[in-house]
C-alpha positions as CSV (number, residue, x, y, z in Angstrom):
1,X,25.9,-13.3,-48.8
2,X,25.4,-15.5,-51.5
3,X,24.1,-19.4,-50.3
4,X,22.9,-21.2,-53.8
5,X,22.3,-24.5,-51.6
6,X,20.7,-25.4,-48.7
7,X,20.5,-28.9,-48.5
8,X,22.5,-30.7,-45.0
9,X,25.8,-31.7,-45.6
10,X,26.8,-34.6,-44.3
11,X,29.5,-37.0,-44.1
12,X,30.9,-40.2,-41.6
13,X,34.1,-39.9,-41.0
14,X,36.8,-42.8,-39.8
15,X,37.7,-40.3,-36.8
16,X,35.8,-38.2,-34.8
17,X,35.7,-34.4,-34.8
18,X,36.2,-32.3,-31.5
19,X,33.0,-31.8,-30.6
20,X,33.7,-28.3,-30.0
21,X,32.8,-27.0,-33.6
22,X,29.5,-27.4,-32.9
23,X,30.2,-23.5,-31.7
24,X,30.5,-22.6,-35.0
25,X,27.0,-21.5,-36.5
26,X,25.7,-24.4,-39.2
27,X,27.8,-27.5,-37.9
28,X,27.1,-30.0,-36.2
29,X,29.4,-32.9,-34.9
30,X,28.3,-36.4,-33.5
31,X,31.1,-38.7,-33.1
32,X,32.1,-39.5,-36.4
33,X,29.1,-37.9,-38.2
34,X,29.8,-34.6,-39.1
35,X,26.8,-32.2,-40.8
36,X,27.0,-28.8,-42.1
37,X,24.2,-26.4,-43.0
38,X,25.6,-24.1,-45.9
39,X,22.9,-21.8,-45.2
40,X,24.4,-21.4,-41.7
41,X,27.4,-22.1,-42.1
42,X,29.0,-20.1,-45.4
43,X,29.6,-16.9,-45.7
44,X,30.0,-17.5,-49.3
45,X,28.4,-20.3,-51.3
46,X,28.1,-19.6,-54.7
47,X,29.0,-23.1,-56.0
48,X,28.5,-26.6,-54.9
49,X,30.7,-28.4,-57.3
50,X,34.4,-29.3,-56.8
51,X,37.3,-31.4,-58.5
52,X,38.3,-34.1,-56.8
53,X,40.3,-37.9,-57.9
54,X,40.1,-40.3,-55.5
55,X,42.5,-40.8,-53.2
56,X,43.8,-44.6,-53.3
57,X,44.4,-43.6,-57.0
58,X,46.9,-40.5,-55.5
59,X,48.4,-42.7,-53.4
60,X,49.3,-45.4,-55.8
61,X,50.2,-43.6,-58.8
62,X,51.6,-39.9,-58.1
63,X,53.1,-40.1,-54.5
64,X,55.9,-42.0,-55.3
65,X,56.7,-40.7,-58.9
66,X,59.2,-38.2,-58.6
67,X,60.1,-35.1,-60.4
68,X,62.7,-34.7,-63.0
69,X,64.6,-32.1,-64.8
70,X,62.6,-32.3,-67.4
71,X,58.7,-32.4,-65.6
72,X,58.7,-30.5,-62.1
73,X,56.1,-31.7,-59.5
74,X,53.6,-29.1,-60.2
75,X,54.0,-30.3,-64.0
76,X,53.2,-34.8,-62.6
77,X,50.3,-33.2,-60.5
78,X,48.4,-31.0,-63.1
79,X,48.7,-34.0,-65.3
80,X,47.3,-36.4,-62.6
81,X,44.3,-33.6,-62.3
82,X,43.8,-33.8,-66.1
83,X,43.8,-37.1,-66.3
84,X,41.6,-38.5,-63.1
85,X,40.0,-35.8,-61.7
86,X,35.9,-35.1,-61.8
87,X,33.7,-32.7,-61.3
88,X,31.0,-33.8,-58.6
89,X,28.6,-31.9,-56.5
90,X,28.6,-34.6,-53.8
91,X,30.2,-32.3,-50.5
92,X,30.5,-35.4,-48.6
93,X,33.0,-37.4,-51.1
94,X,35.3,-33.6,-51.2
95,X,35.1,-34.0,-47.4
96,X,36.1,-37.6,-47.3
97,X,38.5,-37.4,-49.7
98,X,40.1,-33.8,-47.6
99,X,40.3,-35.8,-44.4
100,X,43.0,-38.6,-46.3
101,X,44.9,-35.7,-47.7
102,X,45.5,-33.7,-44.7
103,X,45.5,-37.5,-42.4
104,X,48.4,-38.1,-44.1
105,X,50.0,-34.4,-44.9
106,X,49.9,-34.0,-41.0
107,X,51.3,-36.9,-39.5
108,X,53.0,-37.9,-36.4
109,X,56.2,-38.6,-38.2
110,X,56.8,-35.4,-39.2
111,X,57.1,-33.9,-35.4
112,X,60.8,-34.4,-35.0
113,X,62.0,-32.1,-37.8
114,X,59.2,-29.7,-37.2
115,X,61.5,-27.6,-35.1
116,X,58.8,-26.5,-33.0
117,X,58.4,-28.7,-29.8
118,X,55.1,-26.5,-29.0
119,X,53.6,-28.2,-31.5
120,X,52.0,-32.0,-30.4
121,X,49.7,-34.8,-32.1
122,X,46.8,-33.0,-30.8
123,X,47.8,-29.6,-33.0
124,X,48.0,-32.2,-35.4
125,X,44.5,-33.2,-35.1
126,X,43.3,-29.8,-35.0
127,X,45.1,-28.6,-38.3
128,X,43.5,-32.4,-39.8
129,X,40.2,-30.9,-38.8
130,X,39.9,-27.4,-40.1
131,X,41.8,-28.3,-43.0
132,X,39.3,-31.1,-43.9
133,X,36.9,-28.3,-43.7
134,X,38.6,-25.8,-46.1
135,X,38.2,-28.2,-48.9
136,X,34.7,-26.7,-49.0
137,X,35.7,-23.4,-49.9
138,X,37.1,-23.0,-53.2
139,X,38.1,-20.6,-56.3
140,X,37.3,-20.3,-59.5
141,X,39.8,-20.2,-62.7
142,X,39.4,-16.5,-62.7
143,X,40.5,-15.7,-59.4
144,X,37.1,-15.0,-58.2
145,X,36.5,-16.7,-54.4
146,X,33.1,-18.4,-55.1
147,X,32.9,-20.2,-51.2
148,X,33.9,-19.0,-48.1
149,X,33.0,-20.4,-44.3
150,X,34.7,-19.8,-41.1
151,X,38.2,-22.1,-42.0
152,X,39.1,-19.5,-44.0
153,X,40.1,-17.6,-41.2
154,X,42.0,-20.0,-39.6
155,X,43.2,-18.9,-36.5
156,X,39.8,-17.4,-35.7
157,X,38.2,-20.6,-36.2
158,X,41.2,-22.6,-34.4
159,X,40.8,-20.1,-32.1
160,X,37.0,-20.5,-31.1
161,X,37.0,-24.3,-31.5
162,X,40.2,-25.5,-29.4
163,X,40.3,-22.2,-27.2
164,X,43.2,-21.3,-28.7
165,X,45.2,-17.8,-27.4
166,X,46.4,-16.1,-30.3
167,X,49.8,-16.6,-30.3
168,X,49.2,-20.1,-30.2
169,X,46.6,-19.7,-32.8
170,X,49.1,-17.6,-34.8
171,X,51.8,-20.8,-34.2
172,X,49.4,-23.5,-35.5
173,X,48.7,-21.3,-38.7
174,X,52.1,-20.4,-39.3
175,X,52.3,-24.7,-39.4
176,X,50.3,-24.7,-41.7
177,X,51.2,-22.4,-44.3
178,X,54.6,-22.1,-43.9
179,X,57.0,-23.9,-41.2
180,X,55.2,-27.7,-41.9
181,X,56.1,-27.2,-45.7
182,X,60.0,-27.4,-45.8
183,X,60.6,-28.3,-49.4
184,X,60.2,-32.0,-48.6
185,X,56.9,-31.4,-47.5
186,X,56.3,-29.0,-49.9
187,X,56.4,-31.9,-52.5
188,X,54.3,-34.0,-50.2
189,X,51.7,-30.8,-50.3
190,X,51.7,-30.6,-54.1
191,X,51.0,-34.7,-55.0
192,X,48.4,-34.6,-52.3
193,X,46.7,-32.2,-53.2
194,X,45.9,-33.5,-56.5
195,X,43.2,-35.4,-55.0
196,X,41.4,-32.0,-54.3
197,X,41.7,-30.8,-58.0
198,X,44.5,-28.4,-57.5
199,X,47.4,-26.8,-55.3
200,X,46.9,-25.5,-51.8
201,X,47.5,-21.4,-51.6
202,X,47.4,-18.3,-49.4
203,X,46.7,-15.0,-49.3
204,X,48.9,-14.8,-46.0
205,X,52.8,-13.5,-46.1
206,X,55.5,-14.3,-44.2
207,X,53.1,-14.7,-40.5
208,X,49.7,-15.3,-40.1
209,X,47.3,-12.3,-41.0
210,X,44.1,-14.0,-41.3
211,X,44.4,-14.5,-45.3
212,X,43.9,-18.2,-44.8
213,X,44.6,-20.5,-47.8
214,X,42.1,-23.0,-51.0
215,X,43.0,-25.4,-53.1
216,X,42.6,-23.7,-56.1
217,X,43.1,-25.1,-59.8
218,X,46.2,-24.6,-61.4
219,X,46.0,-21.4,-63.7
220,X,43.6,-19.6,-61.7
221,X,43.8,-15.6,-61.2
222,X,46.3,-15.0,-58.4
223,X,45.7,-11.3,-58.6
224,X,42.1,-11.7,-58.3
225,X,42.0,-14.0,-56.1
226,X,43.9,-11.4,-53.6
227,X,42.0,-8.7,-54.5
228,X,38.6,-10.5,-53.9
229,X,40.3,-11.8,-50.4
230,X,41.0,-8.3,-49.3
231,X,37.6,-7.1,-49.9
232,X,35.7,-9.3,-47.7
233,X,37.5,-10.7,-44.8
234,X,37.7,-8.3,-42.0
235,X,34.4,-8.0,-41.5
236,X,33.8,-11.6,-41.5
237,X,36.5,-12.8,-39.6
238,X,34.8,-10.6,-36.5
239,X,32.4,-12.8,-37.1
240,X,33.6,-15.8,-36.5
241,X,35.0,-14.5,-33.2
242,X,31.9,-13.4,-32.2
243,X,31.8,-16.9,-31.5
244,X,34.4,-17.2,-28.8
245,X,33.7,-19.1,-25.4
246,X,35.1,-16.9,-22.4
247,X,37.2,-18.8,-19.9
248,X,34.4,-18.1,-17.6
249,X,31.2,-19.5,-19.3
């Protein structure tokens, strides 16, 4: 384990968490106030710096542009990156800015041409959630993962949080990194994203196998990236369901 920072995360949110990820070691959830303890929480922390661009800026100037023959989407969003993005170590703003991207990447409208009426506004909420906290973890240009915490694992975390079964854990990842993203929303992914610094991606195949999914930067080491993911999860992903509730407690 690898924690370079220990200083309390914390951020105010305009919703409030489920106050059930408080089960997970190093978070804390009041309301809107959310706090994270890397120390705790991380399985990984290696870096505390991320790219973001602010989101009014995302929304006014790449959602709408679209794509041409001659500059694809990924081409308009790695532009947008270059051009507005920063660097900042400030875990609250990449939180902040996470909870826009993925409040409007998973939203109500969206439901009807889901194709999967199992799926409601409170999955919604729940994928708004973890996602909001994956933003934390992130890769580096060389593939290397340099932060992990429990979201990586997503339907463990789901799983311990919303006492989720699996194969409704399984369901709400396969949402969310495969069956939400028709091409349409595919699109939608890759110009949100932009406001994280890069493009979301997994490790997972075809159905969920606990590979989870970053926003890594464009260019980085897919190859590595796999091969550092399949070094280190198992073992951690026990961990996080260490933290299950039984139905009886």
């Amino acid at each position: 384990m690898t924690i370079i920072d220990t200083e309390i995360i914390t951020v105010e949110l305009p919703t409030a968490f489920d106050p059930r990820w408080n089960r997970l070691p190093g978070i804390s959830v009041e309301g809107r106030v959310l706090a994270i303890d890397p120390a705790e929480y991380f399985f990984r922390f290696e870096t505390n710096t991320w790219l973001v661009s602010d989101w009014e800026l995302v929304r006014s100037e790449l959602l709408d542009v679209d794509e041409t023959s001659e500059s694809a989407v990924e081409q308009l969003a790695l532009d947008f990156i270059k051009d507005h993005s920063d660097s900042t170590s400030d875990a609250a703003r990449v939180l902040a800015t996470a909870h826009e991207v993925y409040t409007y990447l998973f939203r109500k409208e969206h439901l009807a041409t889901l194709g999967l009426p199992q799926i409601t506004t409170d999955h919604l909420r729940m994928l708004r959630e973890a996602a909001t906290l994956m933003a934390l973890n992130k890769v580096e240009l060389d593939g290397h993962i340099s932060n992990v915490g429990p979201c990586w694992f997503f339907p463990a975390a789901t799983s311990v949080v919303f006492d989720l079964d699996d194969e409704m854990g399984g369901l709400l990842d396969e949402v969310y990194h495969g069956g939400w993203f028709n091409e349409h929303r595919r699109i939608e992914s890759i110009k949100a994203h932009a406001a994280l610094g890069g493009r979301l991606v997994h490790g997972c195949q075809s159905v969920p196998d606990q590979s989870g999914g970053v926003v890594a930067p464009y260019g980085a080491s897919m190859a590595t990236f796999r091969d550092d993911l399949a070094a280190f999860k198992e073992g951690w992903i026990e961990q996080v369901y260490a933290h299950r509730v039984s139905p009886t407690a």
